[in-house]
C-alpha positions as CSV (number, residue, x, y, z in Angstrom):
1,X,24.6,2.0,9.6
2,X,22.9,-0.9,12.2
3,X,21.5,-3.7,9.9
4,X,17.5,-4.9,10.4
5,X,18.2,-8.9,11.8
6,X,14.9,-10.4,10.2
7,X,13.7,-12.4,13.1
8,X,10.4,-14.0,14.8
9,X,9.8,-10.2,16.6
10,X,7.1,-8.5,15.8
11,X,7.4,-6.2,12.4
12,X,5.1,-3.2,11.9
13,X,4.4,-1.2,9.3
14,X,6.2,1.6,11.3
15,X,8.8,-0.4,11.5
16,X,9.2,-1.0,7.9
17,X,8.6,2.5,7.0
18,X,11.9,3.5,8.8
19,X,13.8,0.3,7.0
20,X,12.8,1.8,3.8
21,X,13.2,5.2,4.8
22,X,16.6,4.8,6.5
23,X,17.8,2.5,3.1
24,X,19.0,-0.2,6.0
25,X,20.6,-3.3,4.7
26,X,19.0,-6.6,6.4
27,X,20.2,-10.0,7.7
28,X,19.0,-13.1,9.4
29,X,19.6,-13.1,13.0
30,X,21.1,-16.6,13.9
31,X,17.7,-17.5,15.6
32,X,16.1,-17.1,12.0
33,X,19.7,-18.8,10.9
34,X,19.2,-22.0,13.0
35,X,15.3,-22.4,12.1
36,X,15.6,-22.3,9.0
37,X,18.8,-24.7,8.7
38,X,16.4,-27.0,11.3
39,X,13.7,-27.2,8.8
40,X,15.4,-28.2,6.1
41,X,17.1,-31.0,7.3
42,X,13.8,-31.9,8.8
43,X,12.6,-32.1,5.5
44,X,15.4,-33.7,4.0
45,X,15.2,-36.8,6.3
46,X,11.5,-37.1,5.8
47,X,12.0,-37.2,2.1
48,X,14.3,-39.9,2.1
49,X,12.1,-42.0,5.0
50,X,8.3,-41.1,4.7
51,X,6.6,-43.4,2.7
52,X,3.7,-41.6,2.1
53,X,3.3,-39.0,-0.8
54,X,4.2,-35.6,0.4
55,X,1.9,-32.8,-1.3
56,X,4.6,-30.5,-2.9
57,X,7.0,-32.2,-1.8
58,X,6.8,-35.6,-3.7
59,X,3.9,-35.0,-5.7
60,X,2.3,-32.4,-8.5
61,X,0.5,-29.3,-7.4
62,X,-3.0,-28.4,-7.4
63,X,-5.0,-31.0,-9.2
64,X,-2.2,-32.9,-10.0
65,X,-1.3,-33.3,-6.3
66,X,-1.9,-37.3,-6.9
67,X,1.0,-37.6,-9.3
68,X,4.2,-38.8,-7.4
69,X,7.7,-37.4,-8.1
70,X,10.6,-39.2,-8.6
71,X,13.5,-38.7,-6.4
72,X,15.5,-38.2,-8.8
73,X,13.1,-35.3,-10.3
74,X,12.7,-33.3,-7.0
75,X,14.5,-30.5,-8.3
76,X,13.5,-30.4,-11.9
77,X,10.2,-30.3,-10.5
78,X,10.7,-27.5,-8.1
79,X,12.6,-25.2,-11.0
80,X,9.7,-26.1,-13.5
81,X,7.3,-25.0,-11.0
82,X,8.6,-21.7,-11.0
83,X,9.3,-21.3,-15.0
84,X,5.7,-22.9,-15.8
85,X,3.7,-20.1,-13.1
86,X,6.1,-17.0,-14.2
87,X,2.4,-15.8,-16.5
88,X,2.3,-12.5,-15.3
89,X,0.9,-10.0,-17.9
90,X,0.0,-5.9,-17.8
91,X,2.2,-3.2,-16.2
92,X,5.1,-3.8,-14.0
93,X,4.8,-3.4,-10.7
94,X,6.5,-0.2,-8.8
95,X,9.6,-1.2,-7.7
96,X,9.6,-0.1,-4.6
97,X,6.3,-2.1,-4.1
98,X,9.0,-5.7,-5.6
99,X,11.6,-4.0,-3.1
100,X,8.6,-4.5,-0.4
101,X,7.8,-8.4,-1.7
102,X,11.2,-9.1,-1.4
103,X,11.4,-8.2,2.5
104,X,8.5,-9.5,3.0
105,X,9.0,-13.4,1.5
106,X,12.5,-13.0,3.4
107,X,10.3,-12.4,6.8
108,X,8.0,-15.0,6.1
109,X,10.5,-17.9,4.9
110,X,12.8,-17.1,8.0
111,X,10.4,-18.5,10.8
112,X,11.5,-21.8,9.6
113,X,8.3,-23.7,8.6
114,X,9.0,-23.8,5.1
115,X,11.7,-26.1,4.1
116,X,13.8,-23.9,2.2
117,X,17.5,-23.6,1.7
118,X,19.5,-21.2,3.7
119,X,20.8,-20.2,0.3
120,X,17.9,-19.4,-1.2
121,X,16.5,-16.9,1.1
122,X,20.4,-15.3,1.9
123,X,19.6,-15.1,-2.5
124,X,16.7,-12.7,-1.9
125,X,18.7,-10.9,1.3
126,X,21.2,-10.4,-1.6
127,X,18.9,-9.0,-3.9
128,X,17.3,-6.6,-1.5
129,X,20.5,-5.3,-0.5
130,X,22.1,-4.5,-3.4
131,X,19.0,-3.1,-4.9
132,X,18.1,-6.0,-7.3
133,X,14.7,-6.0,-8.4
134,X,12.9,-8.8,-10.4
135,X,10.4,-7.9,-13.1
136,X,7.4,-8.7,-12.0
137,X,3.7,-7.8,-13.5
138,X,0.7,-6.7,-12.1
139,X,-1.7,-9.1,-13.7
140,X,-1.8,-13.3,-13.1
141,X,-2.7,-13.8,-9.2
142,X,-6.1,-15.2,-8.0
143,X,-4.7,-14.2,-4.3
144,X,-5.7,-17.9,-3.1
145,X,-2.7,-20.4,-4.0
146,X,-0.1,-17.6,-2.8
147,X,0.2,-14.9,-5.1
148,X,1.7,-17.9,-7.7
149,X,2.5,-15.7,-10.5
150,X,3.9,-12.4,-9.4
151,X,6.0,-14.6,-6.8
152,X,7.0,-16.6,-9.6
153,X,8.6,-13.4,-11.5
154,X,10.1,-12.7,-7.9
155,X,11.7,-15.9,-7.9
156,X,13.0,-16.3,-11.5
157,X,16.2,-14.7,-11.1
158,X,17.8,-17.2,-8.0
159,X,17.6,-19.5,-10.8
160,X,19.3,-17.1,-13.3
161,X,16.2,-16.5,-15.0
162,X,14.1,-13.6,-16.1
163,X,14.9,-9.8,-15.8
164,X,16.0,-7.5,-13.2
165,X,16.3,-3.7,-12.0
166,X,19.5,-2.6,-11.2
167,X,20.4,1.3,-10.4
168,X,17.0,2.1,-13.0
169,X,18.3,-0.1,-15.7
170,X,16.6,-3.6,-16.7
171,X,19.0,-6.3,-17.0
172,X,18.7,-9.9,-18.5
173,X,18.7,-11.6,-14.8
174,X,21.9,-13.6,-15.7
175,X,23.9,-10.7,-16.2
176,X,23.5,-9.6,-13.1
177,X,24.1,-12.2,-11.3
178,X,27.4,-12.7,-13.3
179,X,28.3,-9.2,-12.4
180,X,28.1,-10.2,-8.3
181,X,29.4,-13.8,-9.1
182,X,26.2,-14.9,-7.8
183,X,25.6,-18.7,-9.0
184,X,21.7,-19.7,-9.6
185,X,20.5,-21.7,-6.9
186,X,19.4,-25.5,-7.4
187,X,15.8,-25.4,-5.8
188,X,15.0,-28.7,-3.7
189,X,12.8,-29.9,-2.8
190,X,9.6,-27.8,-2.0
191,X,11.6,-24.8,-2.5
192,X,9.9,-23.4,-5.5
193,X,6.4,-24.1,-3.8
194,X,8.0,-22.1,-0.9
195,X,8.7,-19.5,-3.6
196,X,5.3,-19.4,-5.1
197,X,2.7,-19.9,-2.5
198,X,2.2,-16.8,-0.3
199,X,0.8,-13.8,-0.1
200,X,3.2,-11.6,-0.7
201,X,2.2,-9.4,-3.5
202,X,-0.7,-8.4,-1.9
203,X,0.6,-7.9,1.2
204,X,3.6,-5.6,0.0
205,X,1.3,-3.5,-2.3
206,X,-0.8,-2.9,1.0
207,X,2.1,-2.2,3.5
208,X,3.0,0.3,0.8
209,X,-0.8,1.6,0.6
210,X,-1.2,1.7,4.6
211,X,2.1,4.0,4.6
212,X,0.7,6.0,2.2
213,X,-3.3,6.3,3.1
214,X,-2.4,6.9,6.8
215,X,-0.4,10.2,5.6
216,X,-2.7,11.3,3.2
217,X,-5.3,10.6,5.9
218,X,-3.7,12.9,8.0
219,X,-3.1,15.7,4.6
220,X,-6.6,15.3,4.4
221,X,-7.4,16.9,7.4
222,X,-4.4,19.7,7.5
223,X,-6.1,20.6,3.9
224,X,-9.7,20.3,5.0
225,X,-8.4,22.9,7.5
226,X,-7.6,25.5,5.3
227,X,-10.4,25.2,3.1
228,X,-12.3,25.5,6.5
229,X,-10.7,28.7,6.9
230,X,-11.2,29.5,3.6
231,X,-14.7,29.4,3.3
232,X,-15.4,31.3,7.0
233,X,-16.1,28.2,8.8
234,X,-17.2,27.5,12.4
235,X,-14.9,25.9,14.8
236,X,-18.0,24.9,17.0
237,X,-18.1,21.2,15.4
238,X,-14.8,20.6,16.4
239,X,-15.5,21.0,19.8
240,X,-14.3,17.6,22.0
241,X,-17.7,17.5,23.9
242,X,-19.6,17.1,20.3
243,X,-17.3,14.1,20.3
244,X,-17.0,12.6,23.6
245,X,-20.6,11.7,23.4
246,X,-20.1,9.8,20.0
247,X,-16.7,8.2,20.8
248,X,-15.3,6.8,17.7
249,X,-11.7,7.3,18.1
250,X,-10.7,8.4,14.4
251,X,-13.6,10.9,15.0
252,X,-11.7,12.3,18.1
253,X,-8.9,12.2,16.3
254,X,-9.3,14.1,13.5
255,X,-12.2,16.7,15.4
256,X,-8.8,17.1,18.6
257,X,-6.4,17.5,15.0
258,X,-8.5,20.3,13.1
259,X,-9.4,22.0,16.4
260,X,-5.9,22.1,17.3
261,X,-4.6,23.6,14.1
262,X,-6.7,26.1,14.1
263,X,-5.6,28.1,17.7
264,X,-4.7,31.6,17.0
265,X,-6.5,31.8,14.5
266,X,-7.7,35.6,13.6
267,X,-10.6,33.8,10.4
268,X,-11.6,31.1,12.9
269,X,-12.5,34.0,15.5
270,X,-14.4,36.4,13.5
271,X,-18.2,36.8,14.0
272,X,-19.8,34.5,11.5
273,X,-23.3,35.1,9.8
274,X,-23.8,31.5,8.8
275,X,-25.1,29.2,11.8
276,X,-23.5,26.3,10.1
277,X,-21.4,25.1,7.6
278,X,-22.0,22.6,4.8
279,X,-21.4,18.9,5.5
280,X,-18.3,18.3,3.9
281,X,-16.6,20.8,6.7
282,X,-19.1,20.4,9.3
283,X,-18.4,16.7,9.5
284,X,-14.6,16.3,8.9
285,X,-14.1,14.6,12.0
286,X,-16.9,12.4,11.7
287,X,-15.9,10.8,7.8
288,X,-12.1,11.7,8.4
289,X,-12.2,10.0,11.2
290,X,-14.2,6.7,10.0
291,X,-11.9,6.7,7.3
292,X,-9.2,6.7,9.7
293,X,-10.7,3.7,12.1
294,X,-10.9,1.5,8.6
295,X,-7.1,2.2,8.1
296,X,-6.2,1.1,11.6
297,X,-8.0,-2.4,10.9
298,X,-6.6,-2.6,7.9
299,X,-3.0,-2.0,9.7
300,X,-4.1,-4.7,12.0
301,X,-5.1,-7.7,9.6
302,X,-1.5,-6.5,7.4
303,X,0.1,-6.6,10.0
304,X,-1.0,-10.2,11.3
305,X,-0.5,-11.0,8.0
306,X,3.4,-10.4,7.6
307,X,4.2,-11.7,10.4
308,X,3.1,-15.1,9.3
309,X,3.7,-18.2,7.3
310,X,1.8,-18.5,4.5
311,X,2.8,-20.7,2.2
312,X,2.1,-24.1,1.5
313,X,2.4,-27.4,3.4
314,X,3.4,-25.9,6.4
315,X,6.3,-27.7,8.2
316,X,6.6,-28.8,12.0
317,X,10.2,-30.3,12.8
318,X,9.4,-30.4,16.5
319,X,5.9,-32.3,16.0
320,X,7.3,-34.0,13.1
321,X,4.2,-32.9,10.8
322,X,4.0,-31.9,7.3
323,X,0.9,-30.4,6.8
324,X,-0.8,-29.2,3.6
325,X,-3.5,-26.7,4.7
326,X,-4.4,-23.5,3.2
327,X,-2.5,-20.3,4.6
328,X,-1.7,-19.0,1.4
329,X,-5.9,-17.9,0.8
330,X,-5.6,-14.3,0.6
331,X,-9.0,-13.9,2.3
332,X,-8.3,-11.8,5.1
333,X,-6.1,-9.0,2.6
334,X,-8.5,-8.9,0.0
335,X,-11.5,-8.2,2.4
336,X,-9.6,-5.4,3.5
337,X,-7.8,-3.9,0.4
338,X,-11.5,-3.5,-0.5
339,X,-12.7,-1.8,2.8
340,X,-9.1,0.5,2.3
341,X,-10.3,1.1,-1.2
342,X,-13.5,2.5,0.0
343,X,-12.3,4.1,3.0
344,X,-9.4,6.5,0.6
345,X,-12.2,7.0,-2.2
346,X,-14.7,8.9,0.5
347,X,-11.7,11.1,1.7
348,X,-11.6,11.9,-1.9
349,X,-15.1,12.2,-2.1
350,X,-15.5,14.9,0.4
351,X,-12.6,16.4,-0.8
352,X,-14.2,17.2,-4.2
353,X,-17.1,18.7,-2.1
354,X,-15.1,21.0,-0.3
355,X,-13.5,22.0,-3.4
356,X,-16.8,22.8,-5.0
357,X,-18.1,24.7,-2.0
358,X,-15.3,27.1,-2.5
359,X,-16.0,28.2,-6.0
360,X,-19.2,28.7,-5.6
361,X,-19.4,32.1,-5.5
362,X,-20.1,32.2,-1.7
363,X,-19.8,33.9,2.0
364,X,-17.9,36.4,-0.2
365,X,-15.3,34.8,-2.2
366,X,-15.8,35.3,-5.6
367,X,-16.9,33.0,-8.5
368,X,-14.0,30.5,-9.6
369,X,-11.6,32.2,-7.2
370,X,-10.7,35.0,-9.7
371,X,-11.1,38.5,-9.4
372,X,-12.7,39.1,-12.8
373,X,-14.8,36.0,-13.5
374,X,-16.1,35.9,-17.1
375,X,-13.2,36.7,-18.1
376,X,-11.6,34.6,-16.1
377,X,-12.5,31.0,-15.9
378,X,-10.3,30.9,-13.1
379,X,-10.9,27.7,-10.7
380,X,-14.1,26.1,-12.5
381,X,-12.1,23.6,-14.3
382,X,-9.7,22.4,-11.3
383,X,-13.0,20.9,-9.5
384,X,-13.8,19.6,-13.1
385,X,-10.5,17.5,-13.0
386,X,-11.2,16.3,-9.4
387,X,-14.5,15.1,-10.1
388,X,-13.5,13.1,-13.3
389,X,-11.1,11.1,-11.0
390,X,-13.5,11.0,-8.0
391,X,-16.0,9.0,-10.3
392,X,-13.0,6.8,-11.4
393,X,-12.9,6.4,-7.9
394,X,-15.8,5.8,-7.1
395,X,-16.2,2.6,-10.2
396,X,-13.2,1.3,-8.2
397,X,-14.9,0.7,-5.0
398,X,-16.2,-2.5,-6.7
399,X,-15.2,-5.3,-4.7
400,X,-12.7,-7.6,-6.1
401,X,-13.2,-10.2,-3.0
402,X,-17.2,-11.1,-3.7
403,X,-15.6,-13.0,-7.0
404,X,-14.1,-16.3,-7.3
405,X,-13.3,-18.1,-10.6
406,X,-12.9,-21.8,-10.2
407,X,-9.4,-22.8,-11.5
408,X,-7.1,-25.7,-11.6
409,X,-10.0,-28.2,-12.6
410,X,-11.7,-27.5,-10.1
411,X,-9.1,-27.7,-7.2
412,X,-8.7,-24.6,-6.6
413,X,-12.5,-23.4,-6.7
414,X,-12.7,-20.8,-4.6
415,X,-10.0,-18.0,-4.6
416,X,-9.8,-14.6,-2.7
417,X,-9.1,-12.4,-5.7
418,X,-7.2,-10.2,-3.3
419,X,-4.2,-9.3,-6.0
420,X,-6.6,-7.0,-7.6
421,X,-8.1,-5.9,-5.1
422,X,-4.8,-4.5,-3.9
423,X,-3.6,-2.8,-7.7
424,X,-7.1,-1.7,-7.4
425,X,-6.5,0.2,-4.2
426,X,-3.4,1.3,-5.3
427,X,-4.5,3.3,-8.1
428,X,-7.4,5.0,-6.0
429,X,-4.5,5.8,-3.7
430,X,-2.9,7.8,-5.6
431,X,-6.4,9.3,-7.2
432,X,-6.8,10.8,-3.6
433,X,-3.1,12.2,-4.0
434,X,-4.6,14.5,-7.2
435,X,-7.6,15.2,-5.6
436,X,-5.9,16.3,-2.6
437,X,-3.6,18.4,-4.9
438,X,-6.2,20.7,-6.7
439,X,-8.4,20.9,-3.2
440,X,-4.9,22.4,-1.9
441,X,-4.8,24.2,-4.9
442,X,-8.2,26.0,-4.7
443,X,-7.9,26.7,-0.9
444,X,-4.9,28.4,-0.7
445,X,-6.4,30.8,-3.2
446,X,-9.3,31.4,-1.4
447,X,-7.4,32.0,2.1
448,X,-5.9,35.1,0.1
449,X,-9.8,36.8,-0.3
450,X,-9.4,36.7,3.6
451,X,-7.1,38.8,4.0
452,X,-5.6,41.4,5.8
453,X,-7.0,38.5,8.4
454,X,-4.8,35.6,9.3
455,X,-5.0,32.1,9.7
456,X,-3.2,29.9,12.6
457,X,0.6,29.8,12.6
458,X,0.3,26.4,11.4
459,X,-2.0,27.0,8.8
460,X,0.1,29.9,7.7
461,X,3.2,28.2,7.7
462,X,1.7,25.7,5.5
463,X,0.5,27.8,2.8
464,X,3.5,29.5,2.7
465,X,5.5,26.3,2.0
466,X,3.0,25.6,-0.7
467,X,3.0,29.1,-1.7
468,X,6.9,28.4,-2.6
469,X,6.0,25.8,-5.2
470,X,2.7,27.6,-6.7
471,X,1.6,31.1,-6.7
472,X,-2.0,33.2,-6.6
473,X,-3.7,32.9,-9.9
474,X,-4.3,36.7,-10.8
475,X,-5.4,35.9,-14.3
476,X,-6.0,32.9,-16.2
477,X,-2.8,30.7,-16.7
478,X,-2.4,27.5,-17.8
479,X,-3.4,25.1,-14.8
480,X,-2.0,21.8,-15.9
481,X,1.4,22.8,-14.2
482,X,0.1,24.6,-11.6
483,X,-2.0,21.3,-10.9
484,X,1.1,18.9,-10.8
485,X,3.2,21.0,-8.6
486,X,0.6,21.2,-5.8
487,X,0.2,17.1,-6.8
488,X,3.9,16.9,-6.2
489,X,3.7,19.2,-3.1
490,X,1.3,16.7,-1.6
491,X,3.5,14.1,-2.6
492,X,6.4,15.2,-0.9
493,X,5.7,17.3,2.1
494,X,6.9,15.5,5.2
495,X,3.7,14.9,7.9
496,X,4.3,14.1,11.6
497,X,1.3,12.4,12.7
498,X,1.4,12.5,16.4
């Protein structure tokens, strides 16, 4: 299997999806190799010449960046750094999203602007490739000095510290490292500052959520479609004139997707008594698709954002500058973690619409989706379930980037907050998942009241993919199960968004 050379080209989110996908091993290329090994000697001679304190480098951090260092203390400094920031409290973040902050410090450290050892970041490569993953927690980052506390928990074991994953098991970070004969690493100087600052929490938790929101994006509408069917709906908004005249391109998207899926089909063709259909299927294209032009900013600040250096002072060997600025601020991500958040929650919102419209007792179906309501309860408590989580949703749109809390006397005194924005958006995320889930649920058993008559040959084989993994409710049963297998189906049915 071909290796992924981290390098200065460009990395998308597509392109990190089939990384991850394709379980590739990575490496530096040698252009990565040689700027990296440029920088540090850089910074090596300017240690030992520059007179003039160094923030980071020869100094504290924060507000004690007016306290010179010691020579001799460069390291100790650097390792205590990392020890004295490792606060991180709550749950533990998803290892896929650590295996995500590990590529992603690796891509930023290699452009060779941040002074650190080439054994430090070949450390992480290490770690990455043979599926070591630091603890790390959820809780501890403002988003504005770097994400200092998660990346702190990343960094802990290259000093044979902390705890690690390995194969699903959690290890005392030592032992691991004794099991590949890896030796903990002696930070230099501004290597654990390197380490710390950086946004790479939140950008990993929102690669992660931009792979995930763009497919359920694209569920959204494929499900929409057969609750369109279900409920006798029109085609007519669907129609690429309506659209052409209001151009929004997720809007044409998702109006060219739904009209598409439904050719050939025998529901979609039938004379309809209704002139029009209710909002939430009337205009799919026009909140799909808005939903779906937030997701594509979002895509393009992320991706702007991992294929940068973020951390903190920035180094210049060719200009000969060390500059202490402020790329690590987590401005940019947090502002759209929290325009992502809201973007998922209304797919989720008109979601639970649909879902509602179908029980209702209307255009023929019957009451709950059963044949004998009242003795049936059939489908009233599904949309119950959906709209518990779309109000959790919906208290989750909060912004977390219109706070800041002052910190590091006063220092640090305004901070993006951008961490939890992103575990904010994570968890409505996978609220749409569920909500997705029982709207699946409830429309496939509609689509069977419109029978002999057919669907589209899409829509049919879809249903009957889901139809493998939960049947027609006849008579009440106990829906928990039935709820989490069509969760799990949305989970794990492959999309091709093209």
């Amino acid at each position: 299997m071909t290796r992924h050379k981290i390098s200065t080209k460009f990395l998308s989110i597509e392109k990190i999806e089939k990384i991850i996908e394709r379980k590739q091993k990575i490496e530096l290329s040698q252009e990565a190799i040689d700027a990296i090994q440029k920088c540090r000697a850089y910074l090596d001679k300017k240690t030992d010449t520059e007179k003039e304190p160094i923030y980071g480098v020869t100094t504290g951090f924060g507000s004690l960046c007016n306290r010179s260092i010691s020579k001799e203390d460069l390291s100790t400094l650097q390792r205590n750094l990392v020890i004295s920031h490792a606060c991180g409290v709550g749950e533990e973040v998803p290892q896929e999203i650590v295996q995500l902050m590990l590529l992603m410090k690796i891509q930023s450290l290699s452009y060779g602007h941040s002074g650190v050892q080439l054994a430090t970041v070949q450390r992480l490569i290490d770690f990455y490739n043979k599926g070591v993953y630091p603890v790390v927690y959820q809780q501890g980052s403002l988003g504005a000095s770097g994400d200092l506390a998660p990346l702190a928990h990343l960094s802990l074991p290259i000093i044979g510290m902390g705890e690690v994953y390995y194969r699903g098991k959690k290890y005392p970070a030592a032992t691991i490292n004794e099991k590949f004969g890896w030796e903990p690493i002696t930070l230099q100087s501004k290597e654990g500052l390197a380490l710390l600052n950086g946004t790479q929490f939140m950008s990993s938790y929102a690669v992660w959520l931009l792979i995930k929101a763009k497919k359920l994006s694209w569920l959204a509408d494929i499900i929409g479609t057969v609750s369109l069917e279900a409920f006798d709906g029109c085609l007519s908004p669907f129609n690429i004139n309506v659209h052409l005249v209001r151009p929004h391109a997720g809007q044409i998207i998702t109006a060219t997707h739904i009209y598409n899926m439904l050719q050939g089909s025998e529901i979609i063709c039938q004379h309809k008594e209704h002139v029009q259909d209710p909002y939430s299927f009337r205009c799919m294209p026009q909140v799909h698709g808005a939903s779906k032009d937030a997701i594509s900013h979002v895509q393009d600040v992320v991706e702007t954002e991992i294929n940068s250096v973020t951390d903190n002072p920035t180094v210049f060997p060719d200009e000969d500058l060390v500059i202490s600025a402020g790329n690590f601020h987590g401005q940019p991500l947090a502002l759209v973690l929290d325009f992502l958040t809201i973007a998922v929650a209304e797919l989720g919102n008109i979601s639970e619409r649909r879902i509602y419209q179908l029980i209702s007792g209307k255009r023929g179906l019957p009451s709950f989706l059963v044949k004998n309501p009242g003795l049936n309860s059939g489908f009233m408590i599904p949309q119950y379930a959906a709209a518990s989580i779309v109000n959790q949703n919906k208290a989750f749109t909060m912004p977390c980037s219109t706070d800041s809390i002052e910190s590091s006397q006063g220092q640090e005194d305004h901070v993006s907050m951008g961490a939890n924005a992103a575990t904010k958006c994570y968890l409505v995320v996978n609220n749409l998942e569920k909500i997705l889930g029982i709207e699946l649920f409830n429309a496939a058993q509609a689509l069977e009241f419109r029978r002999p008559l057919k669907s589209s040959q899409f829509i049919e084989d879809f249903v009957a993919a889901f139809r493998q993994v939960v049947p027609f409710v006849e008579n009440d049963t106990y829906m928990h199960e039935l709820i989490q297998k069509s969760i799990d189906f949305v989970n794990g049915v492959k999309v091709l968004m093209d």
